[in-house]
N, C-alpha and C positions, 0 to 999 in steps of 0.2 A: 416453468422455465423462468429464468433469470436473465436480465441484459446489467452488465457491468459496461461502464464506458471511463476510463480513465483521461485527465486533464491535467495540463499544469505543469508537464515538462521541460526542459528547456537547460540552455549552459549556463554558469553560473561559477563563479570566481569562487577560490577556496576560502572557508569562511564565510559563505554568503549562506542565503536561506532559499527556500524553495515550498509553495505547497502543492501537492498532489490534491486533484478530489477526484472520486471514483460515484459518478451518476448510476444509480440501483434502480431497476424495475423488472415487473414481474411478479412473479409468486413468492414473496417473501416469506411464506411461512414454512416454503420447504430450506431455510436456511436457517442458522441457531448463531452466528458468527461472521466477523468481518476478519479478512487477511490482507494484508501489503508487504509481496515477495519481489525479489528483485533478484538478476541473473546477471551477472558481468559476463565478458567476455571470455571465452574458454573456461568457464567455472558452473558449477551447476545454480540451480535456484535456489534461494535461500530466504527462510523466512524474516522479515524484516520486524512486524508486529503485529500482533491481533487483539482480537475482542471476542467474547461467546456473549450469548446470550443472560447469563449469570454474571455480565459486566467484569470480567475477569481479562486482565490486561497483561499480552506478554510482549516483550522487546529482545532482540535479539542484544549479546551482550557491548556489539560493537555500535549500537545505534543506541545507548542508554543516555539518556537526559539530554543528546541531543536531538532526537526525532517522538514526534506524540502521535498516535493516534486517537480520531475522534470522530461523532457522528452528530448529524446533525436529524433528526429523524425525519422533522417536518420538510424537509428537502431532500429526505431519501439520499443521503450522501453520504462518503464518507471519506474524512479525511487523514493526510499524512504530512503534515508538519515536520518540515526538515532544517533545521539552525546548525549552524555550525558546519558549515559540509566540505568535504576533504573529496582529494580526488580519488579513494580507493571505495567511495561512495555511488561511482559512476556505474551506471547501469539502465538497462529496463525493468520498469519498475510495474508490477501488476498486480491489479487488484483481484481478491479471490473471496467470493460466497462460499461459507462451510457447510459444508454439508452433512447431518449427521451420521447418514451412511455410507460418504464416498461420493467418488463422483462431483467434486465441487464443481461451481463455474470460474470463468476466468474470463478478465476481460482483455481486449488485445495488448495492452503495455502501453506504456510511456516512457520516452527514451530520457535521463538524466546525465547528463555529462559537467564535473566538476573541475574547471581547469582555467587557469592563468593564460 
């Protein structure tokens, strides 16, 4: 089992920055991947960006060069770095362990709202 615990949310003016970090414990070895998905309002979940295990990095193509993902191992964390952020940015934002057969975890979210 995995506990994912998400941090770091909050309001934040357009153009402003924001970091998520996402606290990992557990059995780490039944995961191969780190994910940071976000759900607006009336819209479904959507992948925002990840990591596997083979350090292979994807970005959704509306969060390109403005948001990073990153891990810090020795602190069991991981993060999401957000620069630049627009209000169709707003959402809850959740961290997710991959799983390689399914069945990920998820931690409960973090609310981000980008607005003037």
């Amino acid at each position: 089992q995995v506990q994912l615990v998400e941090s770091g949310g909050g309001l934040v003016q357009p153009g402003g920055s924001l970091r998520l970090s996402c606290a990992v414990s557990g059995s780490f070895f039944s995961i191969n991947g780190m994910a940071w998905y976000r759900q607006a309002p009336g819209k479904e979940r959507e992948l925002v960006a990840s990591f596997t295990s083979g350090s292979s990095t994807t970005y959704a193509d509306s969060v390109k060069g403005r948001f990073t993902i990153s891990r810090d191992n020795a602190k069991s964390t991981v993060y999401l770095q957000m620069n630049s952020l627009k209000p169709e940015d707003t959402a809850v934002y959740y961290c997710c362990g991959l799983r390689p057969g399914g069945g990920d975890y998820w931690g409960q979210g973090t609310q981000v709202t980008v607005s003037s």
